[in-house]
PADREN-933376 format. One record per residue (C-alpha): residue number from 1; residue in one letter; x, y, z. Coordinates in steps of 0.5 Angstrom, whole numbers. Layout:
+-----+---------+-------+-------+-------+
| num | residuo |    xx |    yy |    zz |
+-----+---------+-------+-------+-------+
| NUM |       A |     X |     Y |     Z |
...
+-----+---------+-------+-------+-------+
// end
This chain:
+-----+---------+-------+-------+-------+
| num | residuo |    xx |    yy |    zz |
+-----+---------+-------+-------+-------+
|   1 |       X |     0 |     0 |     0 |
|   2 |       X |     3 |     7 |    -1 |
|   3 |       X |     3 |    12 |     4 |
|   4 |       X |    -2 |    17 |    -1 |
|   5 |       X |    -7 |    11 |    -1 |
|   6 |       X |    -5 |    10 |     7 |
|   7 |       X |    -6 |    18 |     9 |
|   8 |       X |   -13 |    16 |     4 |
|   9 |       X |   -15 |    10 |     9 |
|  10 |       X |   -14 |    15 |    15 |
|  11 |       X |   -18 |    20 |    12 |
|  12 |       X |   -24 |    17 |    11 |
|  13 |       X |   -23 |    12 |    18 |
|  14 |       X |   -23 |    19 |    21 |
|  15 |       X |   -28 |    22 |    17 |
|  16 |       X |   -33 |    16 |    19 |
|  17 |       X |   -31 |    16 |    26 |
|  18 |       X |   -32 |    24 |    27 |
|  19 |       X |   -39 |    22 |    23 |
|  20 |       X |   -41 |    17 |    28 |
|  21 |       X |   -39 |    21 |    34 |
|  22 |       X |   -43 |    27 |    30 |
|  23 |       X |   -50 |    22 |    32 |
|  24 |       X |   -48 |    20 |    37 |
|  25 |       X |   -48 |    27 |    41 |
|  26 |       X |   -51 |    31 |    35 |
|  27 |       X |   -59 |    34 |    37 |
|  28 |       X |   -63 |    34 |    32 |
|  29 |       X |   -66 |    41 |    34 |
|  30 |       X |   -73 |    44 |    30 |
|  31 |       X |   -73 |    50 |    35 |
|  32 |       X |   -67 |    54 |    35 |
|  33 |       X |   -67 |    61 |    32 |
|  34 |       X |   -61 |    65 |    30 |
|  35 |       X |   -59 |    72 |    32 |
|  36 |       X |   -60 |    75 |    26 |
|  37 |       X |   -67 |    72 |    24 |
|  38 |       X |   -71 |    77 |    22 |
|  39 |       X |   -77 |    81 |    28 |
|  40 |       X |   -83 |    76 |    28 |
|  41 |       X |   -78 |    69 |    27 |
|  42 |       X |   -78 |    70 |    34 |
|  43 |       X |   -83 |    65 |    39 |
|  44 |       X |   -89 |    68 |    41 |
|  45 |       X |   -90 |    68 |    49 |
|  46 |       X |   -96 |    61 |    49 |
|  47 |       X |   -93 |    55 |    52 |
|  48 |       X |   -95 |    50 |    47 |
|  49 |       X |   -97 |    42 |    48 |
|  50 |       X |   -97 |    37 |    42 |
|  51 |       X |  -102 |    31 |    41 |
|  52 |       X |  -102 |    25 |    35 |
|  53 |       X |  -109 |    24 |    32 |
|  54 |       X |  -112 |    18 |    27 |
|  55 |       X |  -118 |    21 |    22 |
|  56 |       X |  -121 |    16 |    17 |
|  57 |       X |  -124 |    19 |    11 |
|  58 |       X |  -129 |    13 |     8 |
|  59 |       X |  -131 |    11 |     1 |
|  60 |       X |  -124 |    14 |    -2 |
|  61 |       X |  -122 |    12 |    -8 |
|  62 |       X |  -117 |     7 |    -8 |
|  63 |       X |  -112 |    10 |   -13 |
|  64 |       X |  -107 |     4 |   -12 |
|  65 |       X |  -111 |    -1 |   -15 |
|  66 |       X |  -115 |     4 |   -19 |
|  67 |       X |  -117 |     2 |   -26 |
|  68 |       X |  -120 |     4 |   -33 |
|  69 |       X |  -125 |    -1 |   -32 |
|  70 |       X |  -125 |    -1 |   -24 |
|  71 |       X |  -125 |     4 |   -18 |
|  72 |       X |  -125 |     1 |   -11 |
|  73 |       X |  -127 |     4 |    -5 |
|  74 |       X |  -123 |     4 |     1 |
|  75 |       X |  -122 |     8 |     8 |
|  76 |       X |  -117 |    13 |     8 |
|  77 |       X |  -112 |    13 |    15 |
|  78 |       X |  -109 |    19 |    16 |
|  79 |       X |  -103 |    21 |    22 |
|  80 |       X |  -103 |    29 |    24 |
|  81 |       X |   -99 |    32 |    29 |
|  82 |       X |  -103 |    37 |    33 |
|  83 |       X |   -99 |    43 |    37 |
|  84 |       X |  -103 |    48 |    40 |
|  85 |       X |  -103 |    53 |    45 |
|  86 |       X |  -103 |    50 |    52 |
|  87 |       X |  -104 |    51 |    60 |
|  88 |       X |  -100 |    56 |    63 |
|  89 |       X |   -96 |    53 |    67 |
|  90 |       X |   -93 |    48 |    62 |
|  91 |       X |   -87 |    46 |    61 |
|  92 |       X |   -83 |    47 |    55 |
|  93 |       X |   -80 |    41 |    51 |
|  94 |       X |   -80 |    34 |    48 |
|  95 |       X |   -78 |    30 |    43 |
|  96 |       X |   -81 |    27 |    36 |
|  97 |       X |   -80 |    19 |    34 |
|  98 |       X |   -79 |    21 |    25 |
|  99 |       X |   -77 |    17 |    20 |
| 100 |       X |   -71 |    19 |    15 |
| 101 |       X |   -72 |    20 |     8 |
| 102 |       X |   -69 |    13 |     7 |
| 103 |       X |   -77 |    11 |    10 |
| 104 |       X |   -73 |     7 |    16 |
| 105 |       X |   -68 |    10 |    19 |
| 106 |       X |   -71 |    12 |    26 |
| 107 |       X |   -69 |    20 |    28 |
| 108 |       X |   -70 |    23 |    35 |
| 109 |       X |   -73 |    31 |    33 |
| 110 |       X |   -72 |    36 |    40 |
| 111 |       X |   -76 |    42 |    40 |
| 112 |       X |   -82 |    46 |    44 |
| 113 |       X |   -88 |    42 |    45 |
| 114 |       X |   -89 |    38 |    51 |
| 115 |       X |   -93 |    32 |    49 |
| 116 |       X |  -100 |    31 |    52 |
| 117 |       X |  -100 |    38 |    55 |
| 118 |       X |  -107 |    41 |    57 |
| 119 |       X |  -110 |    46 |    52 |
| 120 |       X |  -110 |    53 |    54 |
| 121 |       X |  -117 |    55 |    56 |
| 122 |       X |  -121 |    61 |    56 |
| 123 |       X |  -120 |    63 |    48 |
| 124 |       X |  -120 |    60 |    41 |
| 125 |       X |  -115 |    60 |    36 |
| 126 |       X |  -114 |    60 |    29 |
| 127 |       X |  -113 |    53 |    25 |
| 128 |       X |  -107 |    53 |    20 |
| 129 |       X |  -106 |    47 |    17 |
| 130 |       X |   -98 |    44 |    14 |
| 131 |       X |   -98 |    40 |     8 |
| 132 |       X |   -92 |    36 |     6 |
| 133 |       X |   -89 |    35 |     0 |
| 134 |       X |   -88 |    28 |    -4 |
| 135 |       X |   -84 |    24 |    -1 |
| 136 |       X |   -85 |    28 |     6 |
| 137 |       X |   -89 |    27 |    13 |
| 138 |       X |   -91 |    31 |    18 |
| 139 |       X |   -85 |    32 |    22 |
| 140 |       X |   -82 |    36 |    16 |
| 141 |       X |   -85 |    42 |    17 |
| 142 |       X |   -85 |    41 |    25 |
| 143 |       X |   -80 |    47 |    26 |
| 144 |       X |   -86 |    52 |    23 |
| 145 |       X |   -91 |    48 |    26 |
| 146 |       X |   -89 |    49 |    33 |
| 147 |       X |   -87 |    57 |    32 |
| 148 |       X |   -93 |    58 |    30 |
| 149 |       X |   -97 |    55 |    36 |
| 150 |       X |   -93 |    59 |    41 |
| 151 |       X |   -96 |    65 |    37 |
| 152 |       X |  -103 |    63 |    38 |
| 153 |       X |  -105 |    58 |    33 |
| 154 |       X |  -107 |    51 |    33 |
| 155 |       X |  -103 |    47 |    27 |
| 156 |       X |  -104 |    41 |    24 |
| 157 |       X |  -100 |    37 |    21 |
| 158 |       X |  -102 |    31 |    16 |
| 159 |       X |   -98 |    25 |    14 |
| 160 |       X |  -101 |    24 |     7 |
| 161 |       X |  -102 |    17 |     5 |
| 162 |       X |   -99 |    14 |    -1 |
| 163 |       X |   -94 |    20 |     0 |
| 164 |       X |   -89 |    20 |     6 |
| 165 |       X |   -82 |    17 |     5 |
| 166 |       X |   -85 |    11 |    10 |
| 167 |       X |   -90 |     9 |     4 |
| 168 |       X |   -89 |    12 |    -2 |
| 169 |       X |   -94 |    10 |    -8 |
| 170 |       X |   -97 |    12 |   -14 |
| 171 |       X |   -95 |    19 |   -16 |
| 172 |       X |  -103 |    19 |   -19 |
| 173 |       X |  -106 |    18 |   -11 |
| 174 |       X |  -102 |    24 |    -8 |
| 175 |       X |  -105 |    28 |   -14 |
| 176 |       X |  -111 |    26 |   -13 |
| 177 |       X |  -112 |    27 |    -6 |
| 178 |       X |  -108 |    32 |    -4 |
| 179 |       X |  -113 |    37 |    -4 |
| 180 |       X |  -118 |    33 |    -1 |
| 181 |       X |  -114 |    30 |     5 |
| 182 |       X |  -113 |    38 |     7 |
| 183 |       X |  -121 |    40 |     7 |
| 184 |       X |  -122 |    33 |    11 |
| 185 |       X |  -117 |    35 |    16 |
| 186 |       X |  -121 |    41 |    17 |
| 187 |       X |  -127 |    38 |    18 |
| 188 |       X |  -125 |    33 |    23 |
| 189 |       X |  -121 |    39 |    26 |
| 190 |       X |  -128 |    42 |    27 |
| 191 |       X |  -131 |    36 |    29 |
| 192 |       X |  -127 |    35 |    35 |
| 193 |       X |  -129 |    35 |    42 |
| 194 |       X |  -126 |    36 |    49 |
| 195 |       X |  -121 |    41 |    52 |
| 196 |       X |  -118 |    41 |    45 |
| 197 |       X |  -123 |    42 |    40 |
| 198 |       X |  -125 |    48 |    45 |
| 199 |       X |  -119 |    51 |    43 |
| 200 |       X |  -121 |    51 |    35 |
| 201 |       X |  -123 |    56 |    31 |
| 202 |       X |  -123 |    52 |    24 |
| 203 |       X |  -127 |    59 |    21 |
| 204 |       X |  -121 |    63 |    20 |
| 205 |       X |  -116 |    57 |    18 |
| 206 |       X |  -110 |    57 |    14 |
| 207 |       X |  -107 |    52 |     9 |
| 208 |       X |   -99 |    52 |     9 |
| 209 |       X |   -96 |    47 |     3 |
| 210 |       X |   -90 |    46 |     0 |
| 211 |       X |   -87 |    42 |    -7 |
| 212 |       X |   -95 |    38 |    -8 |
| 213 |       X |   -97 |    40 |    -1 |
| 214 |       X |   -97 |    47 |    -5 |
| 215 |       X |  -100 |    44 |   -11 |
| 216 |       X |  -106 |    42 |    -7 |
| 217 |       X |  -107 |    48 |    -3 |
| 218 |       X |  -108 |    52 |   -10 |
| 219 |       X |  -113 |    47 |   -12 |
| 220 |       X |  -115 |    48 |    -6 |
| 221 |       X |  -116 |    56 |    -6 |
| 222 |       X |  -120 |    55 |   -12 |
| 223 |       X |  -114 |    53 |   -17 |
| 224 |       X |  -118 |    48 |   -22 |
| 225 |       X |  -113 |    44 |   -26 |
| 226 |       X |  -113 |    43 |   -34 |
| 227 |       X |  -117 |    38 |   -38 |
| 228 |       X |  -111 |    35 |   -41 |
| 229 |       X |  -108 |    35 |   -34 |
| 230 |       X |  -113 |    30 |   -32 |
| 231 |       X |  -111 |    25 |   -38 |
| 232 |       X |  -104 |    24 |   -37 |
| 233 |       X |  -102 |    17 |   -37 |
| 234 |       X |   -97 |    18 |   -31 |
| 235 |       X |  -102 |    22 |   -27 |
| 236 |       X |  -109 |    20 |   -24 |
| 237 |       X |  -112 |    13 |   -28 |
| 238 |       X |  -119 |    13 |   -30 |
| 239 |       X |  -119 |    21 |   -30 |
| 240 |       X |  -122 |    21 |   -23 |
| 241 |       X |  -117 |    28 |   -22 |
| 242 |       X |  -122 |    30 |   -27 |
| 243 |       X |  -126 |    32 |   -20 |
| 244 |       X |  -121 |    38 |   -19 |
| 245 |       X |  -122 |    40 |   -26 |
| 246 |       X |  -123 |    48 |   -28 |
| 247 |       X |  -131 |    49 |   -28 |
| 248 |       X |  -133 |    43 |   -25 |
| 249 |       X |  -138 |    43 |   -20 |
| 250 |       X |  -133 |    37 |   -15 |
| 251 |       X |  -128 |    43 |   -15 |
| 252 |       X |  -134 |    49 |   -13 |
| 253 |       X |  -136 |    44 |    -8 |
| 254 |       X |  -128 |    44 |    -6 |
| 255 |       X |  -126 |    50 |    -4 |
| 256 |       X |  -128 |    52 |     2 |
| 257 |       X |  -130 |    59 |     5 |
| 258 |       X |  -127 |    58 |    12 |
| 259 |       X |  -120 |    59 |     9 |
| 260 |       X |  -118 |    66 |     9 |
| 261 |       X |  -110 |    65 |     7 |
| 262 |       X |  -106 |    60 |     4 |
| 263 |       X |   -99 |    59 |     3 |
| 264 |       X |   -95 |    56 |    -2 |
| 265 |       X |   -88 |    54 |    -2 |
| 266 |       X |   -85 |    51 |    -9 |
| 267 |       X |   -92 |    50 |   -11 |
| 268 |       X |   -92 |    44 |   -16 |
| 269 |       X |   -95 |    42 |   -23 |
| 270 |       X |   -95 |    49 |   -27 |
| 271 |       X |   -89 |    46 |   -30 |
| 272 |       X |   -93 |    40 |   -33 |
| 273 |       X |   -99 |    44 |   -35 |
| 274 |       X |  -104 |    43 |   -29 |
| 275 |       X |  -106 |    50 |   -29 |
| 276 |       X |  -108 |    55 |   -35 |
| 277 |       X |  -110 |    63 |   -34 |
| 278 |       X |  -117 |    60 |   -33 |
| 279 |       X |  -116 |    56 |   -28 |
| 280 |       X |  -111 |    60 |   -25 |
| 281 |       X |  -116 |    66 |   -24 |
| 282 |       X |  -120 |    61 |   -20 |
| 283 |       X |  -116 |    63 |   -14 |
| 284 |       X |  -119 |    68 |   -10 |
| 285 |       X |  -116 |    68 |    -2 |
| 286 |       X |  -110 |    72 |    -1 |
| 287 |       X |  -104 |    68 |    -2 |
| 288 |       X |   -96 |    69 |    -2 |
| 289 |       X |   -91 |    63 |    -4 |
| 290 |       X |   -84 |    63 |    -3 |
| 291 |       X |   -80 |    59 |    -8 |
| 292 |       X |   -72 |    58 |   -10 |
| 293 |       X |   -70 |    62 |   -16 |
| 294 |       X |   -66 |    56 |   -19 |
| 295 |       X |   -72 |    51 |   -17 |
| 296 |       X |   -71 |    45 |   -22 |
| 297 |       X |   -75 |    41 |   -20 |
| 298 |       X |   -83 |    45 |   -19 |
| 299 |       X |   -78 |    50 |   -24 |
| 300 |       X |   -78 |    57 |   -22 |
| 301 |       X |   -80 |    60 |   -28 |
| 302 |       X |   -86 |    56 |   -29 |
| 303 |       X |   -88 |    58 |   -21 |
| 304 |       X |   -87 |    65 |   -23 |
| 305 |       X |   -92 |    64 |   -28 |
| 306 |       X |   -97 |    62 |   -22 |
| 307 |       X |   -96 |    68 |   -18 |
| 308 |       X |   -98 |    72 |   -24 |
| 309 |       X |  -103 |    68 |   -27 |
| 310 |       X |  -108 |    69 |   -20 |
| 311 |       X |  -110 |    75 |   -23 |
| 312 |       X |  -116 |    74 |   -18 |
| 313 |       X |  -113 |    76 |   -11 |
| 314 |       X |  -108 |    80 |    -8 |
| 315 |       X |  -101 |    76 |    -8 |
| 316 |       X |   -94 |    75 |    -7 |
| 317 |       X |   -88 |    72 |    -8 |
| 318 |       X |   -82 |    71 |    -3 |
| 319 |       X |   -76 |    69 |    -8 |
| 320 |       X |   -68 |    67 |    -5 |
| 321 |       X |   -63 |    68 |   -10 |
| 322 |       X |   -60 |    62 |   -12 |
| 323 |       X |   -64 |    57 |    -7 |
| 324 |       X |   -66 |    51 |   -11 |
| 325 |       X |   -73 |    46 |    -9 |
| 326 |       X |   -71 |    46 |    -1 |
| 327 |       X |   -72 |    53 |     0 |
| 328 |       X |   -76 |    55 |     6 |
| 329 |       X |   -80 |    49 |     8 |
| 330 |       X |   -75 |    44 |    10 |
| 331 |       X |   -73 |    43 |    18 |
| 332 |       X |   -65 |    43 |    18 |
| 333 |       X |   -63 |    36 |    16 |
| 334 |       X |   -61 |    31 |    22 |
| 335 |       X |   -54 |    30 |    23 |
| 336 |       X |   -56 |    22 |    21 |
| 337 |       X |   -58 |    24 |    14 |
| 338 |       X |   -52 |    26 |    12 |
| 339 |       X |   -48 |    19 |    11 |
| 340 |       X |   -50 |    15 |     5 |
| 341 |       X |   -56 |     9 |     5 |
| 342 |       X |   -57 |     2 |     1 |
| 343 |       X |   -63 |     5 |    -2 |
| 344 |       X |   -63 |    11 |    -5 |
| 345 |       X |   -58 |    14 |   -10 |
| 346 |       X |   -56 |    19 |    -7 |
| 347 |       X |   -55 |    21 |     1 |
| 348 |       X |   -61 |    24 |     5 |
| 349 |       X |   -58 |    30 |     7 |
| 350 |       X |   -60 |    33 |    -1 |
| 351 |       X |   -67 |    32 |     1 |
| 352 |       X |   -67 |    37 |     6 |
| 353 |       X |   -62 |    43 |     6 |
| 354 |       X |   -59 |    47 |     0 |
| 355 |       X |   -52 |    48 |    -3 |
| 356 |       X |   -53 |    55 |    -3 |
| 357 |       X |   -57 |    57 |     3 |
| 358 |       X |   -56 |    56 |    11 |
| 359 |       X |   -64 |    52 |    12 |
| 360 |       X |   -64 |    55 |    19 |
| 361 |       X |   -65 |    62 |    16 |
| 362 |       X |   -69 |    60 |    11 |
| 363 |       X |   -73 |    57 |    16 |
| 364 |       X |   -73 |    64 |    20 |
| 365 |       X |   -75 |    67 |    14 |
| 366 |       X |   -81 |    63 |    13 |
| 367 |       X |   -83 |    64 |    20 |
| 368 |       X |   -83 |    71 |    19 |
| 369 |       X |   -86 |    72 |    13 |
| 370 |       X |   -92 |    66 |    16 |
| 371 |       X |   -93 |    70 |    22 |
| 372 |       X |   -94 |    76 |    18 |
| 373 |       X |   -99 |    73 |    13 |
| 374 |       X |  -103 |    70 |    18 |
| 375 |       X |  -103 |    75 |    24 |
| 376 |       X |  -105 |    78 |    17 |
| 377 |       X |  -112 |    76 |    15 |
| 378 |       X |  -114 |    70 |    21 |
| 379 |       X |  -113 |    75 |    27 |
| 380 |       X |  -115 |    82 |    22 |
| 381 |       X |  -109 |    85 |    25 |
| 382 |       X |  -107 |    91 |    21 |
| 383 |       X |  -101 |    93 |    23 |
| 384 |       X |   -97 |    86 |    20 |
| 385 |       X |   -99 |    91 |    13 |
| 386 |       X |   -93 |    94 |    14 |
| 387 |       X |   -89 |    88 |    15 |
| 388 |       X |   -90 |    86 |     7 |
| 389 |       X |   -90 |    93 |     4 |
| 390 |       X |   -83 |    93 |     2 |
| 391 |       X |   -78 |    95 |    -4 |
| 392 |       X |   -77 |    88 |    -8 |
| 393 |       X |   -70 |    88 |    -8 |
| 394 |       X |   -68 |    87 |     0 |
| 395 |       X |   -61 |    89 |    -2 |
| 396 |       X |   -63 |    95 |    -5 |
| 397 |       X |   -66 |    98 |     1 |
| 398 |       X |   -65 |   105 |     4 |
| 399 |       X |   -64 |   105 |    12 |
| 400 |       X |   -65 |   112 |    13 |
| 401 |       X |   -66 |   114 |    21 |
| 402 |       X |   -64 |   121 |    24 |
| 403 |       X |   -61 |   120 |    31 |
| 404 |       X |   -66 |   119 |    35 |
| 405 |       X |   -68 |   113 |    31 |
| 406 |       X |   -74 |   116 |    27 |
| 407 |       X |   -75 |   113 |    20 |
| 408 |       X |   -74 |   120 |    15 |
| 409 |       X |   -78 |   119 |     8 |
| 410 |       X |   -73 |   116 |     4 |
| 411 |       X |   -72 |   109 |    10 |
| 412 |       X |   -74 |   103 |     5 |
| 413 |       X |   -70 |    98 |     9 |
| 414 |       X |   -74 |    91 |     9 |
| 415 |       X |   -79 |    92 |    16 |
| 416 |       X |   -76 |    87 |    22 |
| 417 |       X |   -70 |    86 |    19 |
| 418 |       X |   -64 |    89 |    21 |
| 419 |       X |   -58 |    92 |    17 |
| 420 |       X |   -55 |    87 |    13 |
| 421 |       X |   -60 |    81 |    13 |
| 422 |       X |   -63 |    82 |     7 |
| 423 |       X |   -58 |    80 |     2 |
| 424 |       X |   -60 |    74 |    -3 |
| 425 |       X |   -68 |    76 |    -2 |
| 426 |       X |   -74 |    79 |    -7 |
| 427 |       X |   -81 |    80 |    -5 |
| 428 |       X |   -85 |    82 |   -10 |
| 429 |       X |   -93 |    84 |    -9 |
| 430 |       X |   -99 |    84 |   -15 |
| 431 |       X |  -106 |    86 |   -13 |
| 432 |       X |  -112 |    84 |   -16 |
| 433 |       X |  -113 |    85 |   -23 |
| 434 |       X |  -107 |    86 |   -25 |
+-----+---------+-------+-------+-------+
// end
């Protein structure tokens, strides 16, 4: 052996061995909040429970063993993950049994919410449903599921079937169902009893998705999808995605008037003809989508066509420079995830970060911007307007203060940023009918 394949072998055993004892010390925090996170990253002043719900949907299509010539019935199990407000004098902290991206490795996730805590009482908060992307589950956004709870919001995640790196199946069920399982998840929301359900208000409720989690909160909001979309041979059999078709009753009935904000981060589908001017302008609640300029994968060019074809509704647009598909949604990735597996051809930790971006900040950010939009338009409060009246080039931004701290006429530096913070971000806002 030659002293450089030696020095080779050495390195690589000790890169191993520094891995090894990376997992065995690492935590795999979803609640850390960096010094320079922006003003409303920051948690909010509510001790927060967590609670894991089973809901079945019955009578859904079973996509799986779906034919043109046959169209099963089947009861639709779903996991969510519930955190919610809790009773003052709750203690803060727990921890979260997820499964990898790999679908079998078994992480510990430390964050806020103690598990089973008492519901605060005495007052009701608003519903904001999470909606992964495909493959995913409902632990890949817990960092903004917890955030938002402490502020005041019951958040839901959902663990959508045929869609979580556990059970992956068919691309056509999660087009189908994505949509549909949010609406169910409302309503069964709605419908629970105990101290809880008490706490809930489903009627000013928000929908927050990522990758096909976005897909199906623009179909949701009101988005109908393409004729020719409903036929693809890759996509739902027996043109049962019809049901979201642009113009159909099904998707009428579909949308629902309790959702008063969606969020849509790297929305999936216009890069594959799912939507068109019409349907589109079907969207009539206010909505923001954050997305990464070089997504390759829901395709950022296509995305910007989204945002302005829901000529309907007020919208806006969230982009980080350089970021690619994991923009903003994504909890930081766990320190298991970064050695390679036998099943997949490439190493987990690509499913969750980015080459470009820290994911923690983008996190801050998307928690920023989240809370601003929901404060917004679930709890009516105006002052969060300012937060989104913003020059479309952070960096372009003008800090112009007089000595005693008072902003001049010519400040246009981003609102709840600090100096220098905002490089690499652009926010771009289109009203309605424009």
């Amino acid at each position: 052996m030659t002293k450089t394949s030696i020095a080779t072998g050495v390195g690589l055993a000790l890169a191993a061995g520094a891995l090894s004892s990376a997992v065995l010390a690492g935590e795999n925090r979803i609640d850390r909040i960096r010094p320079d996170a922006p003003e409303l990253a920051a948690f909010g002043t509510f001790p927060i429970g967590v609670q894991t719900l089973e809901f079945t949907n019955p009578g859904q299509h079973d996509i799986l063993n779906t034919t043109d010539a046959d169209q099963p019935l089947y009861d639709r199990d779903l996991t969510v993950e519930v955190w919610y407000p809790a009773a003052a004098e709750t203690q803060p902290g727990g921890s979260y049994q997820a499964i990898l991206r790999d679908g079998k490795t078994e992480v510990t996730l430390h964050g806020r919410a103690a598990r089973d805590a008492s519901p605060a009482d005495g007052k009701t908060f608003p519903l904001v449903v999470i909606s992964h992307g495909y493959p995913g589950n409902r632990y890949l956004m817990s960092h903004l599921g917890e955030n938002l709870a402490t502020k005041g919001y019951v958040t839901v995640s959902i663990d959508h079937r045929d869609s979580t790196y556990s059970d992956k199946a068919a691309f056509g069920s999660t087009l189908l169902n994505r949509p549909i399982d949010q609406k169910f998840v409302i309503d069964q929301m709605q419908a629970l009893d105990g101290p809880l359900g008490a706490i809930i208000n489903t009627d000013q409720t928000g929908v927050i998705g990522y990758s096909m989690g976005g897909y199906g909160a623009l179909i949701f909001a009101g988005a109908g999808v393409t004729e020719a979309s409903t036929q693809y041979s890759w996509g739902t059999p027996a043109g049962l995605l019809a049901r979201h078709q642009a113009g159909s009753e099904s998707h009428s009935d579909l949308v629902d008037p309790r959702v008063k904000a969606v969020i849509a981060i790297g929305p999936w589908g216009m890069n594959t003809g799912f939507w068109d001017e019409t349907g589109l302008a079907g969207i009539k609640k206010p909505l923001m989508m954050m997305a990464g300029s070089v997504d390759d994968v829901s395709v950022y060019p296509a995305m910007r066509k989204i945002f302005e074809g829901m000529t309907s509704t007020e919208r806006h647009l969230l982009t980080f420079d350089a970021a690619n598909h994991n923009a903003a949604a994504p909890m930081p990735a766990p320190i298991e995830s970064w050695a390679p597996v036998d099943n997949l051809d490439f190493i987990p930790f690509e499913h969750y970060a980015d080459a470009v971006w820290d994911t923690n900040r983008m996190n801050n950010i998307a928690q920023h911007f989240a809370t601003v939009f929901m404060d917004l338009h679930l709890k009516s409060d105006a002052d969060m307007a300012a937060y989104l009246d913003l020059v479309p080039v952070a960096a372009e931004g003008v800090i112009a203060v007089d000595d005693a701290g008072v902003e001049q006429p010519e400040h246009s530096h981003w609102k709840g940023f600090a100096p220098r913070t905002g490089q690499g971000l652009r926010f771009e806002t289109l009203p309605k009918g424009q």
